[in-house]
C-alpha positions as CSV (number, residue, x, y, z in Angstrom):
1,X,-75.8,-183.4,-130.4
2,X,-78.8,-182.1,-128.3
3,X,-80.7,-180.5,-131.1
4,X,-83.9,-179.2,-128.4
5,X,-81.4,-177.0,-126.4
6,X,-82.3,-173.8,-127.6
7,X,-81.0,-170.4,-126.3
8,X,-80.4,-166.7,-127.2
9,X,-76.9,-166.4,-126.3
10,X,-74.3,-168.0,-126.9
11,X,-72.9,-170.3,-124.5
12,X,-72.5,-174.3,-123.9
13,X,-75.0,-177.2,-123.9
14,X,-75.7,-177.7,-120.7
15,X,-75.4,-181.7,-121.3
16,X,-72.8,-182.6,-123.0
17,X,-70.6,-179.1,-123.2
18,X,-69.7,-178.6,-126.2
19,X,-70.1,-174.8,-128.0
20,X,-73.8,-173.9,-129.1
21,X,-74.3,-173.1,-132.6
22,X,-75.9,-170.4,-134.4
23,X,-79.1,-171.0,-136.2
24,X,-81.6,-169.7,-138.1
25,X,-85.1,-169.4,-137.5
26,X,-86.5,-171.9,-140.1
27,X,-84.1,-174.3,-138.6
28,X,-85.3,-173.7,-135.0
29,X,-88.8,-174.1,-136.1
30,X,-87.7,-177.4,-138.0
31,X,-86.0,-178.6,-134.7
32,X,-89.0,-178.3,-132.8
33,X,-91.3,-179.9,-135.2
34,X,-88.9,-182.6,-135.6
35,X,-89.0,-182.8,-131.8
36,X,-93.0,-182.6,-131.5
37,X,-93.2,-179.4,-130.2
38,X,-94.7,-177.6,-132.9
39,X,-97.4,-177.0,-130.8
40,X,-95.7,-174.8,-128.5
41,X,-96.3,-171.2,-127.8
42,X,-93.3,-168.6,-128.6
43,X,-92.8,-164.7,-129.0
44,X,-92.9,-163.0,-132.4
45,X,-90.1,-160.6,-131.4
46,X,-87.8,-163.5,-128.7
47,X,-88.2,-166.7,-130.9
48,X,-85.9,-168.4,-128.5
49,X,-89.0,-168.2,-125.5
50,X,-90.8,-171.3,-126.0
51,X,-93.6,-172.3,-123.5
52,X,-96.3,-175.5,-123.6
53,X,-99.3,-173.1,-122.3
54,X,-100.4,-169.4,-123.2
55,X,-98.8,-166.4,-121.5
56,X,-97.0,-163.5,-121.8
57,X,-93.4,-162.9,-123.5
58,X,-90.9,-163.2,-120.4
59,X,-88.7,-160.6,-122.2
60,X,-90.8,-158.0,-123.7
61,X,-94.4,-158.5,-122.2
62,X,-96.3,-159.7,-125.8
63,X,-98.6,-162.6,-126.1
64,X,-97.4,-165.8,-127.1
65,X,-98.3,-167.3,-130.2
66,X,-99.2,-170.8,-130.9
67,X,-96.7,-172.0,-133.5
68,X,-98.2,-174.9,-134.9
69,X,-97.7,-175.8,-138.4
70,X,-96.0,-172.9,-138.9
71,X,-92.5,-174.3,-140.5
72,X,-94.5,-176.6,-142.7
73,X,-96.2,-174.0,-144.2
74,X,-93.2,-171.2,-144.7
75,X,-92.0,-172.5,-148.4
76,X,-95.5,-171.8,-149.8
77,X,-96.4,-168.5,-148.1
78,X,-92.7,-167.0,-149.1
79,X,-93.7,-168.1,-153.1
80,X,-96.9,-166.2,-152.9
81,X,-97.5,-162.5,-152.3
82,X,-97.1,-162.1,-148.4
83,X,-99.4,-159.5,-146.3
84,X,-98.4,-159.4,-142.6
85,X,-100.9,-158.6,-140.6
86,X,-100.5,-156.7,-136.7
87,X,-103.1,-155.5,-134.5
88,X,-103.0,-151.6,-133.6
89,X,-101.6,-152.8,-130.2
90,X,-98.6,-154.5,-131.4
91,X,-98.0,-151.9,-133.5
92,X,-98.2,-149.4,-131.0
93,X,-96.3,-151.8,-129.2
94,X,-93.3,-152.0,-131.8
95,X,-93.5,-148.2,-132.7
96,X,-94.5,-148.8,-136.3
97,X,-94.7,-144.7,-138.2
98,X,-96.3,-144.9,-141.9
99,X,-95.5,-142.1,-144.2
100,X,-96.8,-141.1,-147.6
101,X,-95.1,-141.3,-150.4
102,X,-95.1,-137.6,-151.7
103,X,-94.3,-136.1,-154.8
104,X,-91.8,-133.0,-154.1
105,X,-88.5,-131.3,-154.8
106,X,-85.3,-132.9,-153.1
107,X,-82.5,-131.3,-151.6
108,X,-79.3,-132.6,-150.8
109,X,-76.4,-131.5,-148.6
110,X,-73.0,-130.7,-149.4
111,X,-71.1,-131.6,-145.9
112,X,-67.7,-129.5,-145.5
113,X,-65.0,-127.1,-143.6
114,X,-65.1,-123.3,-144.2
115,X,-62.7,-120.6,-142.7
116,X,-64.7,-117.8,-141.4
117,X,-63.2,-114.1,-142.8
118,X,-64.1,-110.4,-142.3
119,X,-66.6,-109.5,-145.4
120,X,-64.4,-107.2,-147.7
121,X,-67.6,-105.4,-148.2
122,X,-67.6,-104.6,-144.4
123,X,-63.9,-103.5,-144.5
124,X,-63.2,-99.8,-143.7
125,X,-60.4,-97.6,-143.8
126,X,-59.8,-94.9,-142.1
127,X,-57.7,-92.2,-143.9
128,X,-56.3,-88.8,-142.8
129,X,-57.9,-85.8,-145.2
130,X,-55.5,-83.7,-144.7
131,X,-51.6,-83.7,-144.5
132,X,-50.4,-82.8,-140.9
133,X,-48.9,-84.1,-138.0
134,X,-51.3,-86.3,-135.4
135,X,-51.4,-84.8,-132.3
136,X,-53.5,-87.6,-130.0
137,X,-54.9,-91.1,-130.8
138,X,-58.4,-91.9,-128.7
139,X,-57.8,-95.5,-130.3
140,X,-54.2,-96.7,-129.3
141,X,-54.4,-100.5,-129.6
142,X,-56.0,-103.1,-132.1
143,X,-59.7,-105.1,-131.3
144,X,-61.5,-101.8,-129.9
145,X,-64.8,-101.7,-130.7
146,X,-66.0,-98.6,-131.8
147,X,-69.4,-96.9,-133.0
148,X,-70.1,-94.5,-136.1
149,X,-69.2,-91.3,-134.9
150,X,-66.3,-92.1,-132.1
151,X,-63.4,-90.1,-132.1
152,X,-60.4,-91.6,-133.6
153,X,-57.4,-88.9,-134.0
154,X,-57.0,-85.3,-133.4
155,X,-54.4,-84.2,-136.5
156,X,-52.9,-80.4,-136.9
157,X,-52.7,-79.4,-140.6
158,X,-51.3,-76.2,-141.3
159,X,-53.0,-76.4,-144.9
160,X,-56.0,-76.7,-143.6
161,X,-55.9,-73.3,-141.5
162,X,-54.5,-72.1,-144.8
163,X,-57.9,-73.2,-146.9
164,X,-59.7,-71.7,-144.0
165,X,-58.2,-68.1,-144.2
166,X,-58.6,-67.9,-147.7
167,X,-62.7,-68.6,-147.0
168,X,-62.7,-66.3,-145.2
169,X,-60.9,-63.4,-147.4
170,X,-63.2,-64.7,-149.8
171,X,-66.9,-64.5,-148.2
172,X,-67.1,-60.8,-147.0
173,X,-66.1,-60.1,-151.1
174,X,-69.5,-62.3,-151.5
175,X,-71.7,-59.7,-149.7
176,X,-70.4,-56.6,-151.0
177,X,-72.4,-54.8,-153.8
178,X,-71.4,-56.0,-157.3
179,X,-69.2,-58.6,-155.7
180,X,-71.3,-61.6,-154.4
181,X,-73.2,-61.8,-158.2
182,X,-70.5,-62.5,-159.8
183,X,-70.2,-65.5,-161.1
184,X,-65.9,-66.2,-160.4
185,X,-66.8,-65.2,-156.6
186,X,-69.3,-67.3,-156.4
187,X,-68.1,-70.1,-157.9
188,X,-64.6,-69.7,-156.2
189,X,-66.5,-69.4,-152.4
190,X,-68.9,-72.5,-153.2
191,X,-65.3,-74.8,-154.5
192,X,-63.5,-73.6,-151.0
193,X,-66.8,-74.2,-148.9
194,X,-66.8,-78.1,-150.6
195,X,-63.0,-78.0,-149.6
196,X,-63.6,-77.3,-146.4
197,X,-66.2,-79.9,-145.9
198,X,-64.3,-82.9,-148.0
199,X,-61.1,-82.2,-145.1
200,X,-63.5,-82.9,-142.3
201,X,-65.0,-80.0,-141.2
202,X,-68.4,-80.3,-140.7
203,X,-71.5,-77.6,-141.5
204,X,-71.8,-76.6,-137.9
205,X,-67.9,-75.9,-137.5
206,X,-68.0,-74.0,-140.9
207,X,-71.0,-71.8,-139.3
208,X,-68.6,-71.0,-136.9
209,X,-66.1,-70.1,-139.4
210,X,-68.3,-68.0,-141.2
211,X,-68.5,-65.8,-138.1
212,X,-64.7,-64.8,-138.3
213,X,-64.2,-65.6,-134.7
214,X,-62.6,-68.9,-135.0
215,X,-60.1,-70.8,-136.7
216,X,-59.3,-74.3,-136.7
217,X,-55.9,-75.7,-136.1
218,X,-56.8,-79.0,-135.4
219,X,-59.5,-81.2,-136.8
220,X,-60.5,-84.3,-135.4
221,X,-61.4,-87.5,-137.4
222,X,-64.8,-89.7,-137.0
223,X,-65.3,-93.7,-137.2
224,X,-67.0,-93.8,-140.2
225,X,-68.6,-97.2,-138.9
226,X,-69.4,-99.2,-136.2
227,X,-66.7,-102.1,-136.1
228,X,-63.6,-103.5,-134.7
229,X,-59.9,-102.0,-134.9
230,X,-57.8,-104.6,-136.8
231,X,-55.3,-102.3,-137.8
232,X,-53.9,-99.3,-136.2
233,X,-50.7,-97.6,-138.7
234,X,-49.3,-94.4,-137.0
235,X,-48.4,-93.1,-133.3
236,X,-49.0,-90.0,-132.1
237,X,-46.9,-87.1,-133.3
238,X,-46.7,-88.9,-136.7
239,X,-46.6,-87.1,-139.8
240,X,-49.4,-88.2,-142.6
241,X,-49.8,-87.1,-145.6
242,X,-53.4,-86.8,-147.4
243,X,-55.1,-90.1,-148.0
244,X,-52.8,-92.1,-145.8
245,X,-54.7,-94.9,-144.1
246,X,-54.6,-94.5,-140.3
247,X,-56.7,-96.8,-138.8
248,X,-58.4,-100.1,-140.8
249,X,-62.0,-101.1,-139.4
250,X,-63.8,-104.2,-139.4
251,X,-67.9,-104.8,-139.3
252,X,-68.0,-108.3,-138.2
253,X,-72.2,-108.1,-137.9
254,X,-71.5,-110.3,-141.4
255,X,-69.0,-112.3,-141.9
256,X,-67.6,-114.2,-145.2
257,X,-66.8,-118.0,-144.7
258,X,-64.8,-120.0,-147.5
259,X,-65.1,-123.3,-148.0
260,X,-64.1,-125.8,-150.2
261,X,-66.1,-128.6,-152.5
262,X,-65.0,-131.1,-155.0
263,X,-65.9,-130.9,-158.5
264,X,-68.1,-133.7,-158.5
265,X,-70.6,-131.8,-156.1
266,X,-70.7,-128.7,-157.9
267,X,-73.5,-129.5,-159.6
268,X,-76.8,-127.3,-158.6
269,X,-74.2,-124.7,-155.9
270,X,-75.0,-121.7,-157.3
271,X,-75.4,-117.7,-155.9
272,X,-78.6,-117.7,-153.4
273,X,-78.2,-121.3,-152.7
274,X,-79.2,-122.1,-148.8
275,X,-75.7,-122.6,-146.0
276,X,-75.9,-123.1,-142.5
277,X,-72.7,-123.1,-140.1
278,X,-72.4,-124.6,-136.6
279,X,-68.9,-124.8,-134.9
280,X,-68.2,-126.9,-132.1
281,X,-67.5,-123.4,-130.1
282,X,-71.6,-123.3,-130.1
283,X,-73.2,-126.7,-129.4
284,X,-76.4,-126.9,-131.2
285,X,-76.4,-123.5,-132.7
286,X,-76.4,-122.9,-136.5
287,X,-76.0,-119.4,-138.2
288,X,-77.7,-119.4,-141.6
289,X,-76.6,-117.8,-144.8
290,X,-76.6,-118.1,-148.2
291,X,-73.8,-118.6,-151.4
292,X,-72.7,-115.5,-152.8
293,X,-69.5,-116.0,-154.9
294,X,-68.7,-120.2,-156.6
295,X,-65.3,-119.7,-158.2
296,X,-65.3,-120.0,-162.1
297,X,-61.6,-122.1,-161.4
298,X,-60.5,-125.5,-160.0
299,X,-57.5,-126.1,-157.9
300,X,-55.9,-128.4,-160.0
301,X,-53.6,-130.2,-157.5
302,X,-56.7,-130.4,-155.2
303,X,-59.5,-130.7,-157.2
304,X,-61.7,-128.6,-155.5
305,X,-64.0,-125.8,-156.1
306,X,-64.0,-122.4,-153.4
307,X,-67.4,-121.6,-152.5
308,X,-68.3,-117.8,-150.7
309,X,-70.8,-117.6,-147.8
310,X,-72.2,-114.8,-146.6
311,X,-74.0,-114.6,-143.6
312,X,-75.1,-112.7,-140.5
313,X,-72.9,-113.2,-137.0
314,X,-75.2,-111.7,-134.2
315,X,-73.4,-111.3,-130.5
316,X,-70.1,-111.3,-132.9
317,X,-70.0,-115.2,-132.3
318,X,-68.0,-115.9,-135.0
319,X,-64.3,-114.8,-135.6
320,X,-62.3,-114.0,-138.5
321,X,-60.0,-117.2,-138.8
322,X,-62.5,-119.9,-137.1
323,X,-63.1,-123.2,-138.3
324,X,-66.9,-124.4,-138.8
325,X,-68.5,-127.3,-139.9
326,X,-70.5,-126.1,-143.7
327,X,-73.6,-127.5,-144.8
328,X,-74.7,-126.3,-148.4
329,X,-78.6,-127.1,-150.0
330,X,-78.8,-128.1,-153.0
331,X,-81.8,-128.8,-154.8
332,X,-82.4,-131.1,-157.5
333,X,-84.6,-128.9,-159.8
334,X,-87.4,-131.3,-160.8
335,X,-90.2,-133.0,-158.7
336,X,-89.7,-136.3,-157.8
337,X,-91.5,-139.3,-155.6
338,X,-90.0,-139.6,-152.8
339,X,-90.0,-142.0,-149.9
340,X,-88.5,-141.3,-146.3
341,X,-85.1,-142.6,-145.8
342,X,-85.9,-144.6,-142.8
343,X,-88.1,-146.9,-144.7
344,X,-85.5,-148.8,-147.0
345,X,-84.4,-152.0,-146.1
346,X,-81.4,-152.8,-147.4
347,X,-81.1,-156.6,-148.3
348,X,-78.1,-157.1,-150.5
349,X,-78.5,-155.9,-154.1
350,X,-82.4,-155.4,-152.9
351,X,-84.4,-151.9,-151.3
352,X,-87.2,-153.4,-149.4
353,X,-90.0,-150.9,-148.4
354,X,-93.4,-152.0,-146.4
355,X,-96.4,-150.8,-147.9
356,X,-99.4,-150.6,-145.5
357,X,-102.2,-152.7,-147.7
358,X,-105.4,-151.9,-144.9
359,X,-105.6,-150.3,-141.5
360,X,-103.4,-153.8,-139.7
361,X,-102.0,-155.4,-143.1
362,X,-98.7,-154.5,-144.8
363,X,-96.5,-156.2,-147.5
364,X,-93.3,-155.8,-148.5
365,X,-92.5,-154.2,-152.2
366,X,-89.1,-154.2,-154.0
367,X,-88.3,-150.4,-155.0
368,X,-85.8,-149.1,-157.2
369,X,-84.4,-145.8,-156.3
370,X,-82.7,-142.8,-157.9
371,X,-80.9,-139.8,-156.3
372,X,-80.7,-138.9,-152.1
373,X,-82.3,-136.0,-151.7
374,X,-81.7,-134.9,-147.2
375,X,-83.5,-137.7,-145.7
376,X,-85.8,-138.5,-149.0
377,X,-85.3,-141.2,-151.6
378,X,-86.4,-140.9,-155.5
379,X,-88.8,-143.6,-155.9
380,X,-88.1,-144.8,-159.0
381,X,-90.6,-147.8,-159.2
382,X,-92.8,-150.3,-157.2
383,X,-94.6,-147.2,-155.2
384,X,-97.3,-144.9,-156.0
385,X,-98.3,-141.6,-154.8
386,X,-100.1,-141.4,-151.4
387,X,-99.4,-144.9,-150.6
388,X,-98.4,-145.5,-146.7
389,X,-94.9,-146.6,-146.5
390,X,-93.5,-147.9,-142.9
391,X,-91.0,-145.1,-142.0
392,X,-90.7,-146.6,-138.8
393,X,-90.7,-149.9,-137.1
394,X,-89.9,-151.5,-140.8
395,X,-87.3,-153.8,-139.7
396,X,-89.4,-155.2,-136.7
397,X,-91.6,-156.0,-139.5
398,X,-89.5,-157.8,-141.2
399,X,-88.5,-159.7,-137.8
400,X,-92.0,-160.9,-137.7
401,X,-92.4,-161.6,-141.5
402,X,-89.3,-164.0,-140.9
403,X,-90.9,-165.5,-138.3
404,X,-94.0,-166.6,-139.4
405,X,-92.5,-168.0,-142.6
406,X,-89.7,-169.5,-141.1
407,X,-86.8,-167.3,-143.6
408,X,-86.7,-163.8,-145.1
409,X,-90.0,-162.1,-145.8
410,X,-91.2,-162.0,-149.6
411,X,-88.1,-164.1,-150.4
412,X,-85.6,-161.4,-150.2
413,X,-81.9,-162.0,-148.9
414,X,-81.2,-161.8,-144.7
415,X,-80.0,-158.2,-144.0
């Protein structure tokens, strides 16, 4: 009813009440021509600021602009090929970013859940050489961390004092004269010295051996790694016999973490391919690593694919049985030209891009696109290498394109 009430809001008319209604530009322009106040003064950015005089924007500081004529002439700029043109200060101003369009290889993520595991490779048991009876456990309960070297168990082996007594009778039969050359002595002493030294004992105790003076009873048992306890299978005074596991150590320094992809992403995941792995535990923090097993099966009721990660865990943040967020690299094997993801426009069944034509003019190009690549497009046509595409600031271009013509820039559809 009141066709020069114009305001950014909604709201009412302040003469006559009833509900304002939502129009576009062109018909705001045509209103105010039709009113005779095309030669007003409005802001590229706040169309809805209208003032008879020169000034500054109210809302977001820029100069007005005298909009005379400018709805007449709309129809006949949109037909022809459009160049907007901004001053450095307004681009400043609107934070417009070019980028060129590059020729390189694309990489794509694969976004999914893993379940961090101990690396089996990393798994160690811990057997007793000899069968005996343990007398004393230094390690009595699971999660100790323990270095290479630690005592684990003390274990007395009767067979073992046996194997050493019969070194013994055998050396001194070494030394004497036409004795220690033959070659059954020998060879009998050298396969009761390796023995000796596959139970446990070490070079310096068998030194002592040698001397006659002692004998040992007992033999104590080494970590053979540095690692975590995660399984502990006999008390003290238990009886073991040879090559029965005792304890079960894990080096968590690398960790295993299992995920799961479907089968339509398997495409480029092979052994060596880039992971990282955050976990909500660590805000910010990502552990990088790198595919080392894709299994040659699908789950058929899932129809998934398991993928194997293998990656360091310094300060032991991560724990066999964790959830973390995966994200697997992929790359796309050929070069491609690419455009930044941030300067599309999506208008319908239309990918605008702004092309800067000179150092304040840019026009917008239709592009047709091919695979996502991370935050890169394939350009498939309408862009050439090295041009300057707006990477930022494009849709405040395209504000100001609709502006001036009075509906969408270069013809394309309203976003």
């Amino acid at each position: 009813m009141h066709p020069e009430i114009v305001r950014d809001k909604p709201g009412n008319c302040p003469i006559c009440g009833m509900n304002l209604e939502k129009k576009t530009i062109a018909e705001t322009l045509a209103v105010a021509a039709a009113a005779g106040q095309s030669d007003d003064y409005t802001c590229s950015m706040h169309p809805a600021v209208s003032s008879d005089k020169p000034g500054a924007c109210p809302v977001c500081g820029m100069v007005l602009e005298k909009r005379s004529g400018l709805f007449a002439s709309s129809a006949q700029a949109a037909e022809e090929k459009f160049q907007l043109t901004l001053p450095a200060d307004k681009q400043v101003l609107a934070n417009v970013a070019t980028t060129k369009a590059e020729v390189r290889r694309l990489e794509r993520s694969i976004l999914t859940v893993g379940t961090v595991e101990a690396s089996e490779q990393r798994l160690y048991r811990v057997p007793s050489r000899v069968p005996g009876r343990i007398e004393k456990l230094f390690v009595d309960y699971i999660g100790t961390f323990v270095n290479k070297g630690d005592p684990l168990f003390v274990i007395y082996s009767p067979e073992l004092v046996t194997a050493q007594k019969e070194y013994l009778l055998h050396l001194p039969n070494s030394k004497m004269p036409g004795m220690g050359d033959s070659p059954s002595d020998t060879g009998f002493l050298a396969a009761a010295r390796e023995r000796l030294l596959l139970w446990g004992i070490t070079p310096e105790q068998l030194a002592f051996i040698e001397t006659g003076d002692t004998i040992y009873t007992r033999l104590t048992i080494y970590s053979p790694r540095t690692g975590i306890v995660i399984a502990r299978n006999k008390l003290a005074g238990s009886y073991v016999t040879e090559g029965e596991a005792v304890y079960d150590i894990a080096d968590l320094s690398a960790v295993w973490v299992w995920a799961e992809i479907y089968e339509y992403e398997i495409a480029g995941v092979s052994v060596g391919a880039p992971v990282s792995v955050s976990s909500p535990a660590y805000p910010g923090k990502k552990l990088s690593g790198s595919v080392s097993f894709v299994s040659p099966e699908v789950n058929k009721e899932t129809r998934t694919i398991r993928v194997r990660a293998e990656l360091e865990n310094p300060g032991l943040l991560l724990k066999p049985g964790m959830y973390v967020d995966v994200d697997i690299k992929v790359q796309t094997g050929k070069r491609v030209l690419a455009i930044p993801i941030s300067s599309v426009l999506q208008t319908g069944n239309r990918q605008i891009v702004w092309v800067k034509a000179g150092s304040t003019t840019f026009e917008p190009r239709a592009v047709a696109l091919g695979v996502r690549g991370g935050d890169w497009w394939e350009a498939l046509s309408g862009i050439h290498e090295g041009e300057e595409v707006v990477s930022s600031g494009g849709y405040l271009l395209d504000s100001e394109a609709q502006f001036r013509l009075g509906k969408p820039a270069a013809g394309h559809g309203g976003h």
